[in-house]
N, C-alpha and C positions, 0 to 999 in steps of 0.2 A: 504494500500500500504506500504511495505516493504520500511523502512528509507534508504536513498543513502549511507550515511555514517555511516550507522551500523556499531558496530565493529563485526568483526569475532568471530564466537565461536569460544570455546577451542578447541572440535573435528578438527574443519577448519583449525584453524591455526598450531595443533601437524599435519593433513593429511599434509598440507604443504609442512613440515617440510620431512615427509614419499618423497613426490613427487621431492624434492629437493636434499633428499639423492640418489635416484635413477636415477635422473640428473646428479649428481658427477658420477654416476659407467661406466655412456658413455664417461666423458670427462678428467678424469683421467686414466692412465696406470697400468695395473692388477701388481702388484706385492706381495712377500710375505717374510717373514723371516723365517728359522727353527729353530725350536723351541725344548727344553730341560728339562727335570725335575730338579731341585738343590732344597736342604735343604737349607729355608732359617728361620734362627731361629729355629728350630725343622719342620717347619711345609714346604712341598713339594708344592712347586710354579715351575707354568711352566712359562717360561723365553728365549723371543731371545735368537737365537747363535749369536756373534760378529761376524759382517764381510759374513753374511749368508742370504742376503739379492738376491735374484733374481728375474729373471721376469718370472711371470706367465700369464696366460691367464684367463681375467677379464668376467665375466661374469654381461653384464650389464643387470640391472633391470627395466622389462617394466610393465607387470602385475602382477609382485608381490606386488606390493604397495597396490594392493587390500587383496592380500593373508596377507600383513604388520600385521594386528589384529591380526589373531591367530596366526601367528605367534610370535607377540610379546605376548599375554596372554599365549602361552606356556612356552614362555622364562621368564615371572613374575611373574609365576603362583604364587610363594611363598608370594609373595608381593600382589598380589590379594587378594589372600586368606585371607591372613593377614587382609587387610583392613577390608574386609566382616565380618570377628568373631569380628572382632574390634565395629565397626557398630554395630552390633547385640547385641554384653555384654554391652555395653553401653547403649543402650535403653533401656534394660532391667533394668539397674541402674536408670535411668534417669525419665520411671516410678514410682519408689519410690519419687520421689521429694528428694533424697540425698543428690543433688552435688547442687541443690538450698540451699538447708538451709545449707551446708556447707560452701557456699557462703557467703551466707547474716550473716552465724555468724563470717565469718572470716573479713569481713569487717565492720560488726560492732564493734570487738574488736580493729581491726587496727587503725581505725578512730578516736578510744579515744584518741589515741595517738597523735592527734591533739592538745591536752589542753598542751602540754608541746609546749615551746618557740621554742627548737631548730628542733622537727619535726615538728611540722607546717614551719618556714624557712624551713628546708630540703623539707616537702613535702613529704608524707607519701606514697600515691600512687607510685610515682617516686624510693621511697625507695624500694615497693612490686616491681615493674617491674625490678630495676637494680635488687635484691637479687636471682629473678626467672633466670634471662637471665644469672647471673653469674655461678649460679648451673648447666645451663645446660651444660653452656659456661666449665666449669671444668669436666663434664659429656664427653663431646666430644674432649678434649682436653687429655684422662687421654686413653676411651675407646672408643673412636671412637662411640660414641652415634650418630645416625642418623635414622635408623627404626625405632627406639622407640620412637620417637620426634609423630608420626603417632597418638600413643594412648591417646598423652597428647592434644592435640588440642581440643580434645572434655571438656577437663575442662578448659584449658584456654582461648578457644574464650568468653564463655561465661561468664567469671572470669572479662574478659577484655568489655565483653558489658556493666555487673554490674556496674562497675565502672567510666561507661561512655565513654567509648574508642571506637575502633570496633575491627573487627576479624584479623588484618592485625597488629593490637598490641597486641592482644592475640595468633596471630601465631609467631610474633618476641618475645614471651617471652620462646618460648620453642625452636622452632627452626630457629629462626635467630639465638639466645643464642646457641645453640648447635654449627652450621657451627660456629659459631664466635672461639669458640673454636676447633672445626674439622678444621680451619685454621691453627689455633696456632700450635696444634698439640705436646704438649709437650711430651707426653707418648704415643702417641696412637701407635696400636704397626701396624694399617693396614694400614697407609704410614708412617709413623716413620719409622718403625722398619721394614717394605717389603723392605724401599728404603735403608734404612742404611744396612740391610741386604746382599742388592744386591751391594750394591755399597763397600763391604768389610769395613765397618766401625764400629769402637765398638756401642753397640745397645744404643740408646737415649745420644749418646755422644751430645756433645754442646749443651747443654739444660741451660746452661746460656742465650746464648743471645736469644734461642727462647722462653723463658721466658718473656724477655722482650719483642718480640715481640709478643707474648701474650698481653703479659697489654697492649700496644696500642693499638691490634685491638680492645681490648677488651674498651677501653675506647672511640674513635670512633664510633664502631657500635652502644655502649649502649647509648653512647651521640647521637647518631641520632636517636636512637627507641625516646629517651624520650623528643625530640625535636616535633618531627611529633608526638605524643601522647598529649601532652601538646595543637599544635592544633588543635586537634581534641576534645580535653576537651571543648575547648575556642566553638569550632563552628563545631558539629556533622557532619552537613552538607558538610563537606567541604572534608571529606572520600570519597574518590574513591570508594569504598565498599558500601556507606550508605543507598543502596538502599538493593543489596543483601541482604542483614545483618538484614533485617525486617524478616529475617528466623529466627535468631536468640533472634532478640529481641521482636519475638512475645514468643517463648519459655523460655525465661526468666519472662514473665511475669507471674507471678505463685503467690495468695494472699498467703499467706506463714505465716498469721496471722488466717487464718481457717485452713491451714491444721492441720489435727490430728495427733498429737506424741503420740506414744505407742508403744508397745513394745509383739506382738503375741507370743504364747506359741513355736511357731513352728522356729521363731529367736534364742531361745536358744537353741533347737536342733541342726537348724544349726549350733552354735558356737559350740554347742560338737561335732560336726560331724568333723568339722574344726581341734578344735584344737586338736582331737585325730590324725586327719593325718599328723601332726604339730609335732606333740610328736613321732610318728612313724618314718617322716623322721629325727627329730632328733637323734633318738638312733641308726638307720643308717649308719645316717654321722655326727658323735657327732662334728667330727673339719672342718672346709673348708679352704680350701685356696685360695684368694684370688688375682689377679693379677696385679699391679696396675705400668705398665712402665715394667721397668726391676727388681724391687720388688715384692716381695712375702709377704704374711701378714694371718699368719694361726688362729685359733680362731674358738671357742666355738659359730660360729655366729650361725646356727638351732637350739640349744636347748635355747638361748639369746632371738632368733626371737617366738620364743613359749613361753617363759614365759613372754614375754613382752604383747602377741596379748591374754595369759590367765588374763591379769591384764588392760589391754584398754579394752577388747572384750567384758568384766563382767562390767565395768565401763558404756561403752557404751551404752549395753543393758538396763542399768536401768534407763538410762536416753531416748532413743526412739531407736526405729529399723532402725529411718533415721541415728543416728547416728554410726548406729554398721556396717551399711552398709560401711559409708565414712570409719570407720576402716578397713575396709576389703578391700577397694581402696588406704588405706596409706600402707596396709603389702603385697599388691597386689604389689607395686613399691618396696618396700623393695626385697621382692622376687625377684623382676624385677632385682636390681642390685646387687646382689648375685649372682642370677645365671648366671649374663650376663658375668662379672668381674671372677667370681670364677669356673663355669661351662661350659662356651662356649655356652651358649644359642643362638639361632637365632631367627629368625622370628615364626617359628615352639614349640620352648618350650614357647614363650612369649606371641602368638595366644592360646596358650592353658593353660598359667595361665589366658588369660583373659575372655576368655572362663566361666573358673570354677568361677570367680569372680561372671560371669552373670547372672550364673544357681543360685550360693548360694544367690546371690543379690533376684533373685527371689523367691526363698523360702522361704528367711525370711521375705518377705512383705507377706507371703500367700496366693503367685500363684501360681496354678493349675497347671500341667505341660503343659497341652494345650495351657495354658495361657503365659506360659512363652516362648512354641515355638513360638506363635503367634508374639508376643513381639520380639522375633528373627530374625524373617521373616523381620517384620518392618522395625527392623533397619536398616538390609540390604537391603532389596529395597532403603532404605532413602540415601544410604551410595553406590549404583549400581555404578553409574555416574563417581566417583572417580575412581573404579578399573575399567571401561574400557578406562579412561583416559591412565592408568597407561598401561594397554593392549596397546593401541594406541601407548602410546610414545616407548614402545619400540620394535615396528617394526623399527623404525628409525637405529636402530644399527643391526637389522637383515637385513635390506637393504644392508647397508655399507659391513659387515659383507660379505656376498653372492655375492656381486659386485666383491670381494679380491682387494678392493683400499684402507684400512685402511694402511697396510702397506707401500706401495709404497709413500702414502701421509706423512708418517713419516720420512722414508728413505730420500727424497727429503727436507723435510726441513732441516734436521741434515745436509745433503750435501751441500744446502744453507749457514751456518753458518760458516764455516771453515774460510773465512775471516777475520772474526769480532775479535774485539780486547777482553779483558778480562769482563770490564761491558759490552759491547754491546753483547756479547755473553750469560752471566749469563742473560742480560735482554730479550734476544730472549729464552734461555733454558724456562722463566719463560710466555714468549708470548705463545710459545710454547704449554706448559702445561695446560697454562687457555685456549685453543681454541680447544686441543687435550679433556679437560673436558665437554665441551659442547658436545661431541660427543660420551666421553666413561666415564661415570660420576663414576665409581668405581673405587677409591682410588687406593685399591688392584691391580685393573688388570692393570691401567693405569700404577702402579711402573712395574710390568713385563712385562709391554713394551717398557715401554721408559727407567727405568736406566738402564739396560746392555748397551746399546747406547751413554746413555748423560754420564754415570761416564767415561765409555773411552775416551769419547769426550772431558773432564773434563781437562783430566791426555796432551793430546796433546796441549793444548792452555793453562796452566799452573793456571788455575783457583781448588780451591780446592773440591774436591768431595762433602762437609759439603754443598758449597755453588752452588751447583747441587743438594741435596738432599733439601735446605732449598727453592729452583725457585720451583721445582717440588710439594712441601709442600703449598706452596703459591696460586701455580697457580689448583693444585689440590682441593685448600678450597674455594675460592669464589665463583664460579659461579656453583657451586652447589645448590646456591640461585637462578638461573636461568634458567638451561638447561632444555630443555624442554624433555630430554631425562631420568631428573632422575626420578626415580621411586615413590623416597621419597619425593621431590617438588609437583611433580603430586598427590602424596596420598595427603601431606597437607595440598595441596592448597582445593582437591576435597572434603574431611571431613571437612574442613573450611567453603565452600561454598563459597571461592573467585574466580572468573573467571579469566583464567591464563594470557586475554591481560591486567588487568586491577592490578594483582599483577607486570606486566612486566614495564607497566606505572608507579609504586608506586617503585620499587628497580630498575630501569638501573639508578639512580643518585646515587642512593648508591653504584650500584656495580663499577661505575667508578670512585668513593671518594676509596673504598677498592682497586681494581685494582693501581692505583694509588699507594696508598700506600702502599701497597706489594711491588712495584717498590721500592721505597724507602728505602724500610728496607731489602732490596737485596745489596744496595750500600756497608753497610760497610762489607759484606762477601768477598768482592774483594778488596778494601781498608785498610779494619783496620786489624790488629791483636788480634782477635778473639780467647778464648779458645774454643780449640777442632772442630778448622777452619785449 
């Protein structure tokens, strides 16, 4: 007999969510805004007309909440996908025993570090978790890192079981780290630079004080991962997760004292195979330039990145093919932020460096090709469950979407606010924001909906545009940790193999310490004098 007080699946409670949006499209009023092309920083975003707001005729949703799925796997399809090749090149790694004995050496080396006085004080593990969370934290702060948070879960859940923790501190080390920094948002240029854009302001102006509000979040978030890690150190059991998580810590368990190191003949073909195409695309594109805010930073990086992966890659191999492998997963990232930073990659170029990581990973263990689709296959069946997650969640906005109450729902609140005094306004622009994020979790599109609206709203209640773009920044980074609409939560949690009421249980006290203090560091954008406020 089925428990009374089951919790809800994930499926259940995203359908929900589906059935709830389609609720709103009866009982809300159909309205719409017209909409315009503008250049914003080079790059052609469509954007509200001011003042172009009317009423349309709303179409509410009855049975489409069934049609919701493919609907929304058509609209994520990239981010599906994505997951799937992810899944897949990783088991194929994961066969070799790689990213084990990459493991077990890297915490065996750290751990030495225990004999000195002051890292033992400090706390060595604590030390690995702040330095990951902060890399990513400046990762998503710099470039708006968040899809790629997707590919790293797979080495850090298990990084994080090794060590004793579970998957909910090995998902906060990449991407909690990441939003923590997608909050701050110093550079990033896809709500930085969309909202400053739109709001006519020089691009990454006042990056003073959001600096500093950087380091808070940044010292908050990381002070509460390493809080809730600590006890879970003390008492395993006491994880939300610890049951799930026997996924992961049966696959951790690998004797790793019988496996055999060596190094097939067919591993260093792969590395010529490699680094000849290495050497290709460097004569290429001998220089890159790189994109970092409103800086540029050009450099000899392809031909740097090939003569560095011909002097590890040679190293590697003489030492085992596990470890030439792990090399080929540190120049796989490398690649990663190169092209992402300096090429415009997406989901697309990134699915298919990992792609060729997985094939090459298999070859130089001396797998078959049969063998290594097989291996393909695996992972993604292993890996299924997450991308129709992600399918799922986002019928929710093709709901909304198709009902035409997204707008009218915006419209009405901006029209609500006119009363409010200077903070009570900035702190609704910022209510605003975090509630409009739960519903339309992309940075991007949310700046071309709502600043044309809030900077003008800005300029009439005499509050500064800075401090319109710094609510909207605010309120756009937190609860990205939460919606069940984004794409990249649903991936992480579903490659984690956390169930989403039980990660919901582990972060609403956190997101309401963050929420909270985003309020706060809103206050002196209307009080104090601020450069480039």
């Amino acid at each position: 007999m089925a428990k009374k007080n089951a919790i809800p699946h994930t499926y259940v409670i995203v359908f929900s969510f589906i059935a709830a949006a389609a609720l709103l499209t009866w009982i809300l009023p159909g309205g719409e805004f017209d909409r315009e092309t503008v250049d914003v920083n080079g790059t052609l975003r469509e954007v509200i007309v001011e003042g172009s707001f009317h009423d349309a005729d709303k179409h509410p949703q009855t049975w489409q909440i069934f049609s919701a799925l493919f609907d929304g796997f058509a609209g994520k399809a990239d981010i599906i996908v994505f997951i799937l090749i992810i899944g897949g090149a990783f088991w194929i790694m994961n066969d070799s025993k790689a990213i084990d004995v990459g493991i077990q050496s890297f915490l065996t080396r750290v751990r030495k570090l225990e004999r000195f006085s002051l890292f033992r004080h400090m706390g060595v593990d604590n030390m690995i978790i702040t330095m990951i969370m902060l890399i990513f934290s400046v990762f998503g702060a710099t470039f708006g890192m968040s899809e790629e948070t997707i590919a790293f879960i797979i080495i850090f859940v298990p990084l994080s079981i090794s060590m004793g923790y579970d998957s909910i501190t090995g998902l906060s080390m990449c991407f909690v780290g990441a939003a923590l920094g997608f909050a701050g948002a110093l550079l990033n240029p896809f709500t930085i630079g969309i909202a400053q854009g739109l709001s006519s302001l020089p691009l990454f102006s006042g990056i003073e004080y959001r600096l500093f509000v950087w380091l808070v979040i940044n010292v908050v978030g990381i002070g509460w991962v390493l809080r809730y890690a600590a006890r879970i150190r003390k008492n395993p059991k006491a994880s939300p997760v610890h049951d799930s998580d026997s996924y992961w810590r049966s696959r951790e368990s690998v004797d790793l004292e019988k496996l055999e190191y060596h190094t097939p003949v067919i591993a260093w073909v792969t590395f010529f195979i490699l680094l000849t195409g290495m050497t290709v695309f460097a004569v290429l594109e001998p220089f890159s330039t790189l994109r970092i805010g409103n800086s540029e930073y050009s450099f000899c990086f392809l031909p740097v990145i090939s003569g560095l992966f011909a002097v590890t890659g040679f190293l590697s191999l003489r030492k085992s093919v596990h470890f030439f492998i792990l090399n080929m997963l540190v120049f796989t990232i490398i690649y990663l932020i190169v092209g992402v930073m300096g090429y415009g990659w997406f989901v697309k170029e990134i699915a298919t460096l990992f792609f060729v990581m997985g094939i090459f990973s298999g070859m130089a263990m001396n797998r078959s090709a049969n063998e290594i689709t097989k291996l393909f296959i695996e992972g993604m069946r292993d890996i299924l469950s997450a991308a129709v997650v992600v399918g799922l969640a986002g019928g929710i906005l093709v709901i909304l979407e198709d009902g035409r109450v997204i707008d009218s729902l915006l419209f009405s609140i901006a029209q609500s606010m006119q009363e409010f005094g200077k903070l009570a306004s900035v702190s609704m622009m910022y209510l605003i924001q975090t509630l409009i994020n739960i519903v339309i979790p992309s940075g991007s599109a949310k700046a071309a909906l709502t600043m044309p609206i809030m900077s003008q709203f800005s300029d009439l209640i005499g509050v500064s545009r800075q401090a319109t773009v710094m609510a909207f920044q605010l309120g756009d980074g937190f609860t990205n940790m939460i919606t069940p609409t984004s794409p990249v939560l649903i991936g992480v949690l579903g490659v984690a193999k956390i169930p989403y009421e039980k990660w919901l249980k582990w972060v609403l006290p956190f997101m309401a310490i963050l929420i909270f203090l985003g309020w706060l560091l809103l206050i002196p954008t209307v009080t104090m004098s601020l450069n480039g406020f």
